[in-house]
C-alpha positions in Angstrom: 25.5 -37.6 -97.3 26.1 -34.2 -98.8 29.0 -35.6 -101.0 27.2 -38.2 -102.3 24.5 -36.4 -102.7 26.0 -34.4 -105.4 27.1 -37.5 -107.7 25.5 -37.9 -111.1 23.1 -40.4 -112.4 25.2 -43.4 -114.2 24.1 -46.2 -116.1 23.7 -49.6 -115.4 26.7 -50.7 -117.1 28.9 -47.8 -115.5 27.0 -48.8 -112.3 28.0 -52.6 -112.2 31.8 -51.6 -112.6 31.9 -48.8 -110.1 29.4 -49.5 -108.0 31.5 -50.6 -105.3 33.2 -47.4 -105.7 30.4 -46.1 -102.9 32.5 -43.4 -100.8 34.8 -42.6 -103.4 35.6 -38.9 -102.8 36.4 -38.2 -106.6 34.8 -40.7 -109.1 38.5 -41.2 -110.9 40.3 -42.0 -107.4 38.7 -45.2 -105.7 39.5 -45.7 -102.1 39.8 -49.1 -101.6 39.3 -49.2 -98.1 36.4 -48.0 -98.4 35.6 -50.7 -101.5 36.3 -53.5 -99.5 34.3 -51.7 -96.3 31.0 -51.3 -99.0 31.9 -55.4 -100.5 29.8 -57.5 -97.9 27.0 -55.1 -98.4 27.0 -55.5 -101.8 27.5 -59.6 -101.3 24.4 -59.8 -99.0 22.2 -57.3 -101.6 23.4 -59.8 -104.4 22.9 -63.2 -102.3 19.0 -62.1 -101.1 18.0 -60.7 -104.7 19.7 -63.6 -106.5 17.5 -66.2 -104.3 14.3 -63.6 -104.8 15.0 -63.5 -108.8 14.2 -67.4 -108.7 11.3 -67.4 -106.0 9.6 -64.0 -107.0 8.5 -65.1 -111.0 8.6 -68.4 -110.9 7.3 -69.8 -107.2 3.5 -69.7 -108.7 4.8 -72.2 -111.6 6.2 -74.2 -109.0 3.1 -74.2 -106.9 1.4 -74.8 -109.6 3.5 -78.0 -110.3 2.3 -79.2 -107.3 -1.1 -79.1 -108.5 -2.0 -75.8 -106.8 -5.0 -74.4 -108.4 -4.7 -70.1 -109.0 -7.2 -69.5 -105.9 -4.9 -71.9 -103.7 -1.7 -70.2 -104.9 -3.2 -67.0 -103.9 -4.2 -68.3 -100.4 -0.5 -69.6 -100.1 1.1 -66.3 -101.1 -1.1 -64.3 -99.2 -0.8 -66.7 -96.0 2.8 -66.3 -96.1 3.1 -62.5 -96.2 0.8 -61.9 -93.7 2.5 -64.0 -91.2 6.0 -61.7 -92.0 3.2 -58.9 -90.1 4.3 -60.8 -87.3 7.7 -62.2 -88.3 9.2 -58.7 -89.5 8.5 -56.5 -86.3 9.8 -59.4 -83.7 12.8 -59.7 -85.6 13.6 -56.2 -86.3 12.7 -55.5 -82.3 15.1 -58.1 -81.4 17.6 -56.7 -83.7 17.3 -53.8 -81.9 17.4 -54.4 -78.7 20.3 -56.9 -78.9 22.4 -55.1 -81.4 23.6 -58.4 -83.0 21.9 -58.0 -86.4 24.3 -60.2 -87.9 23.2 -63.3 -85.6 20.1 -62.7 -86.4 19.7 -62.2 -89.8 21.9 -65.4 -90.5 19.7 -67.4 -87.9 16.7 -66.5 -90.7 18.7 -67.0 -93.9 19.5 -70.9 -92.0 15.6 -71.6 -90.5 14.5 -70.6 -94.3 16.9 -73.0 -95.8 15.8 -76.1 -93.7 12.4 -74.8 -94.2 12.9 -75.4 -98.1 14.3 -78.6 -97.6 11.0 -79.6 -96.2 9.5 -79.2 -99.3 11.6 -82.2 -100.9 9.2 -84.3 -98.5 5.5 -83.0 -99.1 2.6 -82.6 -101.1 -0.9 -81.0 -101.4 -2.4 -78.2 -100.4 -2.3 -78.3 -96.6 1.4 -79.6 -96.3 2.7 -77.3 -98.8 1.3 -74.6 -96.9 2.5 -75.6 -93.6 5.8 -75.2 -95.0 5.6 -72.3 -97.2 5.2 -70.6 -93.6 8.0 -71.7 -92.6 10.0 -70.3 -95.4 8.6 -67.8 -96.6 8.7 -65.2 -93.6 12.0 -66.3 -92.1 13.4 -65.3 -95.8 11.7 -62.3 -96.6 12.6 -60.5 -92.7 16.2 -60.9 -93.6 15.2 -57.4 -95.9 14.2 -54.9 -93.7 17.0 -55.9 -91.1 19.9 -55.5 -93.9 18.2 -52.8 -94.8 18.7 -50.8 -91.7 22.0 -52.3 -91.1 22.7 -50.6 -94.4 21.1 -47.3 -94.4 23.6 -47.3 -90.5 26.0 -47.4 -92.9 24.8 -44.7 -95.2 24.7 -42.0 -92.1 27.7 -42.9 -90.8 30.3 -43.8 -93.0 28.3 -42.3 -96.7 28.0 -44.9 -98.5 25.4 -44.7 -101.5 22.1 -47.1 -100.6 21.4 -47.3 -103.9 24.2 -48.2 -105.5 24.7 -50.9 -102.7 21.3 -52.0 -103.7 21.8 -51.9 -107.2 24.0 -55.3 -106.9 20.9 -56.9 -105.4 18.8 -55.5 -109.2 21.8 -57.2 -111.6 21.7 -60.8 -109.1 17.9 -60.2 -109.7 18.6 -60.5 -113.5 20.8 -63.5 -113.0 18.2 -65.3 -111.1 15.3 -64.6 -113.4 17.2 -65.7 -116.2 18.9 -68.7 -115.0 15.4 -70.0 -113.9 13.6 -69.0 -117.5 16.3 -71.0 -119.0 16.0 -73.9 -116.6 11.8 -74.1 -117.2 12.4 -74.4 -120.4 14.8 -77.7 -119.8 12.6 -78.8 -116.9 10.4 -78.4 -115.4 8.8 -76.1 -112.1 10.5 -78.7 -109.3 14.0 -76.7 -110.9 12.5 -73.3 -109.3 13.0 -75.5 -105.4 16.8 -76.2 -106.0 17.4 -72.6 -107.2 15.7 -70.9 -103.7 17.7 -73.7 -102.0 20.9 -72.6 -103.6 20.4 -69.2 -102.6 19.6 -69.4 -99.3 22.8 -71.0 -98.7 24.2 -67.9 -99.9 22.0 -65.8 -97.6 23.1 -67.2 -94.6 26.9 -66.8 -95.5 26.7 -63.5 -97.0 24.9 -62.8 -93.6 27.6 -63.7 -91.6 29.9 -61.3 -93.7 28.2 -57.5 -92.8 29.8 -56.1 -90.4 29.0 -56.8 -86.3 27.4 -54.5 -83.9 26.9 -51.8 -86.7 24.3 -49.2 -85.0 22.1 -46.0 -86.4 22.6 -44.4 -83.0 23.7 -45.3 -79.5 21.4 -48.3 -78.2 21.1 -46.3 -74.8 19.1 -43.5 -76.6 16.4 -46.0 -77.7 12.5 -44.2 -78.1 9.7 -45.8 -77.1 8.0 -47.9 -79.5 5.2 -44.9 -79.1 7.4 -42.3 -80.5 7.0 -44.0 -83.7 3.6 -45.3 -83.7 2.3 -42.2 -82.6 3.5 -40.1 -85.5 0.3 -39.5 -87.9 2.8 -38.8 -91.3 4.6 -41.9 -90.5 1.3 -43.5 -90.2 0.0 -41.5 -93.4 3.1 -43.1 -95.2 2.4 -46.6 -94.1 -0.6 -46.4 -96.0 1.2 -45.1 -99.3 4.0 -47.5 -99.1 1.2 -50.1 -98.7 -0.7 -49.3 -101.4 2.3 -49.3 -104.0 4.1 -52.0 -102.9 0.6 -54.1 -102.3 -0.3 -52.8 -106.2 2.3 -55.5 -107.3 1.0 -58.4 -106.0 -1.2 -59.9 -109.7 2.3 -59.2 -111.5 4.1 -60.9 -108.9 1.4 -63.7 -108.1 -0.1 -64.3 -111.6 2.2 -62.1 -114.4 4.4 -65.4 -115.6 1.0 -67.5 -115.4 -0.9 -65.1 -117.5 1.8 -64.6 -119.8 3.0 -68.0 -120.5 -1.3 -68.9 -121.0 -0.9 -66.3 -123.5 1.9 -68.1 -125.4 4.7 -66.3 -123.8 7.6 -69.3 -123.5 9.5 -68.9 -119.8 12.7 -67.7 -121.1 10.6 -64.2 -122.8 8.5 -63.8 -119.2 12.3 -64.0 -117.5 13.2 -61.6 -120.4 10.1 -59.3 -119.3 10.9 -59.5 -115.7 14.8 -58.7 -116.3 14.2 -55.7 -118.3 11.9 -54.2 -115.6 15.2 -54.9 -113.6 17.3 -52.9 -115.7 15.0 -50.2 -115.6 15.3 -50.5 -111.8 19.1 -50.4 -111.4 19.1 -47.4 -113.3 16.9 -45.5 -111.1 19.1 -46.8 -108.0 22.6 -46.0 -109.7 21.3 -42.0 -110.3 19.2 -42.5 -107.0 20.9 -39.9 -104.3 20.2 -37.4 -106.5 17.2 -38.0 -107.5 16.3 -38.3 -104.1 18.0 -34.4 -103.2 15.3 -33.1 -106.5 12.6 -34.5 -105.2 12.9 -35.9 -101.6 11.8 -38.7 -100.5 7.6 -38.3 -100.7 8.5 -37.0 -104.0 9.5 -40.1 -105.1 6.3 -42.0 -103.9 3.8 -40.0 -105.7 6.1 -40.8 -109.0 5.6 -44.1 -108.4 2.2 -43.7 -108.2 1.4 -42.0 -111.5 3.6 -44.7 -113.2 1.9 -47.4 -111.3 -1.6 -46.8 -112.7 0.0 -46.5 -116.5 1.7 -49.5 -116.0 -1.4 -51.5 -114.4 -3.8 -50.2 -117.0 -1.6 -51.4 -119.9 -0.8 -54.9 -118.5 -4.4 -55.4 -118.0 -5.5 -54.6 -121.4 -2.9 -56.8 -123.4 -0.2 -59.6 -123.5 1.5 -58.3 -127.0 5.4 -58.3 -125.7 5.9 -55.3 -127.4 3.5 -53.3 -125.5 4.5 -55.2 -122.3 8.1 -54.5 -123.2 7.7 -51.0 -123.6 6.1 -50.2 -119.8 8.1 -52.9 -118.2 10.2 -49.3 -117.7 8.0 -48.2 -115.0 9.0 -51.0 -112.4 12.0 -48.0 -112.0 9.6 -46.0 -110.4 6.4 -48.5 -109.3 9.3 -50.5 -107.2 12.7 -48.8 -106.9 11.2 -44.9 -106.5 8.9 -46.9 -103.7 11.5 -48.2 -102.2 14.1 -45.9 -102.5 12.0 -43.0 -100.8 10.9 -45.2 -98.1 14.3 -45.9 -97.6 15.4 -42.6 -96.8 12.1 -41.2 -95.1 12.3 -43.9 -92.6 16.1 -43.2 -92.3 14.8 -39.2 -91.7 11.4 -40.3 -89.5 13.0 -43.2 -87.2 13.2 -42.1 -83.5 16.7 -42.7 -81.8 17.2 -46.8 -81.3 13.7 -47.9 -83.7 15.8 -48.2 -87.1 15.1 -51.8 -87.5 12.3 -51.8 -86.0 10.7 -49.2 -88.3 12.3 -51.2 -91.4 10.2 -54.6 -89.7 7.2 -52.2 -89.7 6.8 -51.0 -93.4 8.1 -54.6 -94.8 5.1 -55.7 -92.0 3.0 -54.0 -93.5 3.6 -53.3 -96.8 5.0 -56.6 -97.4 2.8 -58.4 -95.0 -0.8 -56.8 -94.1 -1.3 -55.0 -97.5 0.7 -57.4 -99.6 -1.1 -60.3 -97.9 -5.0 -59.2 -98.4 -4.5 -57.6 -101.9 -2.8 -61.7 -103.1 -5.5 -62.8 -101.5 -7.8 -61.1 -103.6 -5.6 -61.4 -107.0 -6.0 -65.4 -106.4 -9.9 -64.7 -106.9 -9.7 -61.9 -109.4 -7.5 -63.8 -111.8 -9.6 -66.9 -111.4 -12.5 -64.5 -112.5 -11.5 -61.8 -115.0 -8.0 -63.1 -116.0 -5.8 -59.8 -116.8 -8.3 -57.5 -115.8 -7.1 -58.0 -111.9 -4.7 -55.5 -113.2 -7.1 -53.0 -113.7 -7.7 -53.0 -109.4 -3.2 -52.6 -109.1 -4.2 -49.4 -111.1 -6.7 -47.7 -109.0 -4.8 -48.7 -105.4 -1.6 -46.5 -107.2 -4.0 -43.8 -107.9 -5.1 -43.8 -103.8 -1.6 -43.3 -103.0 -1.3 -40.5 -105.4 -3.8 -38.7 -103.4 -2.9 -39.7 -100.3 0.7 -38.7 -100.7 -0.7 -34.8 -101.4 -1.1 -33.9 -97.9 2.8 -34.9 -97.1 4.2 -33.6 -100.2 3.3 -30.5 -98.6 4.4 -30.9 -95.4 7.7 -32.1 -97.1 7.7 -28.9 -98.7 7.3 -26.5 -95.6 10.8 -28.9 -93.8 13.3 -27.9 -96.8 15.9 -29.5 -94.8 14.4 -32.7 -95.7 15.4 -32.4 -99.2 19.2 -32.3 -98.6 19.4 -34.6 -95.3 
């Protein structure tokens, strides 16, 4: 990673053309071996985050079209991501002890698409949860298993994670957009046939990665302990949690709130794309922000922006103040991710890669995720945009909690340039 270490930030623009130009050794000489070696990454990165940029927004509207009210959309949402507690581990587990990561992540990407067929066929509260179950964790534990499969390719063959991931950011956009513009023609069932399409792409751009790719040798697997047992790794469980958890009223309730203030679809998938852009900027100069400030570094940047961010969407719905901190989903979400990326890549004993990816995305995405929708359902029914205000002070707990490891990242300089 040394090499790529040393590249400079790009924009977005730059990004989307040479993005694919991962393991170039000079940026004017692409090695197009190594472009068509980086490609299915890129295709599974743009097939998930296409599907996500019509379910993340706009799966509330649709819930709501089914005559959801905003404490049973919450009970739905949080349902869901606390069963990928469950979901997430097993899979990653059985990623790792079978090595076919492939198999398995297409065997998702297919149960979530027959899942989402099943919603063609039901109604009310109790059968639309039964089969948001369904779909909803089989989709979401195709993540943290790509994710590993990826960052296997990062150590061993150098490729840049985030601008890999970056591709995922721009289908993002397209997905957010294409939606907005369909709501505005339709009506919320258009939001079903959009997750639909894109699973259907998950499940082939699964089959594409590469077979049998491994972080280390499967023979020198740890015991499950070795992780577990590590109190930092514990320590930054709770940090990830608390960040990624902070989202769940903008991701739950933002399009809601905003379209009851007079915000038409097509400006919340406007609001929603520019935090997007923001975010594939911060993956395309990524590696090196990640050598500055390592990866605990990055966390406790996304926690400072997390409780400007939260404070302002709570206290207004103007689009111009909206607009302008819309920004800071580079560092609430992609600094997040992007340093838990690479300390679990760092922090992972020998043979737990995936499992440690199904771990974090358990718990982050699942435990914390779960409890904190939960309780947005209920605080939006209550104080409307104020729920923000409680996103606000779970990113200031992270800031404090990520002191005690910024120092301990500080005292392992090696860290910095792994």
């Amino acid at each position: 990673m040394d090499e790529v270490s040393a590249d400079r930030c790009v924009d977005p623009a730059t990004a989307a053309l040479d993005g694919a130009r991962i393991m170039a050794p000079h940026p004017l000489s692409p090695d197009p071996a190594r472009l068509h070696a980086a490609l299915p990454f890129a295709l599974f990165y743009g097939a998930v985050f296409l599907t996500l940029g019509v379910y993340l927004p706009f799966w509330p509207v649709f819930l709501e079209s089914r005559g959801l009210s905003g404490a049973e959309i919450g009970t739905v949402l949080a349902l869901g991501t606390w069963a990928k507690t469950v979901i997430n581990p097993l899979a990653g587990q059985l990623a790792d002890r079978t090595g076919r990561r492939r198999t398995v992540l297409a065997s998702l990407g297919l149960s979530a698409l027959l899942a989402s067929l099943l919603f063609t066929q039901v109604q009310g509260f109790w059968a639309v949860l039964l089969v948001h179950l369904l779909l909803f964790p089989t989709f979401h534990a195709t993540i943290p298993i790509g994710d590993s499969q990826t960052m296997a390719a990062v150590a061993q063959r150098g490729f840049d994670y985030g601008r890999l991931r970056l591709w995922g950011s721009l289908a993002f956009i397209l997905g957010v957009l294409g939606v907005g513009d369909l709501l505005t023609r339709l009506d919320g069932e258009a939001v079903l046939y959009g997750v639909m399409a894109g699973l259907v792409l998950v499940t082939i751009a699964s089959r594409l990665l590469p077979p049998g790719l491994q972080s280390r040798a499967r023979g020198a697997r740890a015991p499950l302990s070795a992780l577990l047992g590590q109190g930092r790794f514990l320590l930054f469980l709770a940090i990830g949690a608390l960040l990624q958890a902070s989202h769940a009223v903008y991701y739950g309730f933002s399009a809601v709130h905003w379209q009851a203030a007079g915000l038409s679809p097509t400006a919340v998938g406007w609001l929603w794309s520019e935090g997007v852009i923001a975010e594939v900027l911060l993956f395309a100069c990524g590696t090196a922000l990640v050598a500055r400030v390592g990866p605990i570094g990055l966390l406790s940047l996304a926690a400072l922006a997390g409780v400007v961010r939260w404070s302002v969407l709570a206290g207004t719905t103007d689009p111009i103040s909206l607009s302008a901190v819309q920004a800071l989903h580079a560092l609430t979400f992609a600094a997040t991710h992007l340093g838990a990326m690479h300390y679990i890549t760092r922090r992972a004993p020998p043979g737990l890669q995936a499992t440690a990816q199904g771990i974090y995305a358990g718990t982050t995405g699942g435990i914390a995720m779960g409890a904190t929708m939960l309780a947005a359902g209920w605080l939006y029914d209550t104080i409307g945009g104020n729920a923000f205000l409680a996103m606000a002070g779970m990113c200031a707990l992270a800031g404090l909690l990520a002191v005690p490891l910024l120092h301990a990242e500080r005292r392992r300089p090696s860290d910095r340039a792994a």
